[in-house]
N, C-alpha and C positions, 0 to 999 in steps of 0.2 A: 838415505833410506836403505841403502845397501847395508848397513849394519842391523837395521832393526829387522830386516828379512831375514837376514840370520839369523838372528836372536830367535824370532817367532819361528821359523824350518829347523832350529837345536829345538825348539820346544813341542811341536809337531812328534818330533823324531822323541821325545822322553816324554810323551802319552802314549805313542802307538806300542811303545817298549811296555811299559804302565800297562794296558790294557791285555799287550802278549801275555804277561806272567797271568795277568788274570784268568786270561781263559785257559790258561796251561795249571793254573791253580782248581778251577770249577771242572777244568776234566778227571780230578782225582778225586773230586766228591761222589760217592756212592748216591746214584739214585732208584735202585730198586732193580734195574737192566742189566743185564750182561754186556760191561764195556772192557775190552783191554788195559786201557787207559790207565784204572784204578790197579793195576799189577805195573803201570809205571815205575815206582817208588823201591820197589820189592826187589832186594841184592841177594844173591846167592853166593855162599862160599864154592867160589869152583878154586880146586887145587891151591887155595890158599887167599886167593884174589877173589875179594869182592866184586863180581859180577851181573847186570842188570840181567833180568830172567830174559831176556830175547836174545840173550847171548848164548842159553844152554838148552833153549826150550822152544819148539814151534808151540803156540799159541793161536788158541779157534772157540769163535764165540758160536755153540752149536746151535743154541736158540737162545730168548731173550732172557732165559735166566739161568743158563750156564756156558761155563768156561771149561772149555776142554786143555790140558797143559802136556805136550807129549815131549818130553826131556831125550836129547839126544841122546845121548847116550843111558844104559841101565842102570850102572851106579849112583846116577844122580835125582834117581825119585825120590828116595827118600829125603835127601838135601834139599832140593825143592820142597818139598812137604813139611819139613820143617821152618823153611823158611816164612812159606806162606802162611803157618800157623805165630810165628813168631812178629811178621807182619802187622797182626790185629788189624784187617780187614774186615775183621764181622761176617768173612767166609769160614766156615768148614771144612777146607779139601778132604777129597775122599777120593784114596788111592786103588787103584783096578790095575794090577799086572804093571805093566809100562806107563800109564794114562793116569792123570791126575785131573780128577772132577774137580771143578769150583762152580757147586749149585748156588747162587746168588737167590738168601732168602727174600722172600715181600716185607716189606719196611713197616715198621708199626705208624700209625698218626701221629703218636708219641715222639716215634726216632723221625719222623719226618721233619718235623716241629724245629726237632734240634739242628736238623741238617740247613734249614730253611735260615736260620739263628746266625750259623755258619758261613752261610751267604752271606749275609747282610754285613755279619763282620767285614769279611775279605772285600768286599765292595767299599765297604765305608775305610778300609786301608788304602785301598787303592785312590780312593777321593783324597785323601789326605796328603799320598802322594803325587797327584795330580797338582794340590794346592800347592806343595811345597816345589811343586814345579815354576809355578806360575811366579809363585813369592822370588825365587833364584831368577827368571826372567826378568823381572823390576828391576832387582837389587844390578843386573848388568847393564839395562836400559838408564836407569837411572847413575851410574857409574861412568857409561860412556858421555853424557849429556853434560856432568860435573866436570870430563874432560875437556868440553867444548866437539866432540865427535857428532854431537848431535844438536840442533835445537830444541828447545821446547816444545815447538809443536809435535816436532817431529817421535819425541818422548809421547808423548800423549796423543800422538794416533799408534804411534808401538804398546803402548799399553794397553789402548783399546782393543787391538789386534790380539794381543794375550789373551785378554779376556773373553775374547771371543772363542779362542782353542779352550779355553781351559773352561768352558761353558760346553763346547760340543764333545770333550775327552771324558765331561762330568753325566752328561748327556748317555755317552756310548756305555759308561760302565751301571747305570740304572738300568740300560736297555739290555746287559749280558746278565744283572742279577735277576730281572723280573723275568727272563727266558729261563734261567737255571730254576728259579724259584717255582716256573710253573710246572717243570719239567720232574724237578721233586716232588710236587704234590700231585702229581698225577698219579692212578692206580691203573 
């Protein structure tokens, strides 16, 4: 049985991975709020090197629908500025002296729609990759069992065990899109 506990704890451990990108994915979906999160992605050319903006710029969410962006040093407003416009964030920046505005507009029904479209994908990737989790589980379950490493029975309460993970990892990522989903349609 020591083998199929591994099996099932590797499997465990490449849902909870499976589920991290996820919600590391639905933090960079635009919902209508002033979140940092979605300046994630956003590289600035500092001195030649592709640098992420936390590296050049303190960053302040002043209320819920703007982003305050203050770049250390003075030369690099403008760089920032182009970068976040080249970005395509669906922000505006709007530069003031040293201080770069990002007023985060109110989303139309329309763009909500799409956003919500967007979930659903990235959910239903992440299922997929959950499946193909579970299917790679079998194929080792069943591998070791063809060995003689296992019995039969002992096959078929490991698979039932899979199926039970790969039932509550299919579980959790319904439970993070219908949170994102509502969180987008809300105004």
């Amino acid at each position: 049985m020591a083998i199929v506990d591994d099996v099932v704890s590797d499997l465990k451990n490449r849902i909870e991975s499976t589920l991290d990108a996820l919600r590391k994915e639905y933090t960079r979906i635009r919902t209508g709020r002033a979140s940092l999160s979605i300046l994630d992605g956003v590289r600035v050319d500092y001195y030649g090197t592709p640098t992420p903006l936390t590296g050049v710029a303190n960053m302040t969410v002043a209320d819920p629908r703007l982003i305050i962006v203050r770049p250390w040093e003075k030369k690099m407003v403008q760089i920032i500025d182009r970068a976040l416009r080249e970005a395509n964030l669906g922000i505006n920046p709007v530069t003031e002296g040293e201080v770069i505005r990002l007023p985060i507009p109110p989303l139309t029904e329309e763009r909500r729609k799409e956003i919500v479209k967007a979930v659903k994908s990235k959910s239903e990737e992440s299922k997929v990759a959950v499946r193909n989790e579970r299917r790679d589980a079998n194929e080792i379950l069943k591998a070791h069992q063809k060995d003689g490493d296992i019995t039969e029975d002992d096959l078929k309460k490991g698979m039932e065990r899979v199926q039970k993970e790969t039932d509550v990892g299919i579980a959790k990522i319904d439970e993070l899109a219908a949170k994102k989903e509502k969180e987008v349609m809300e105004l």
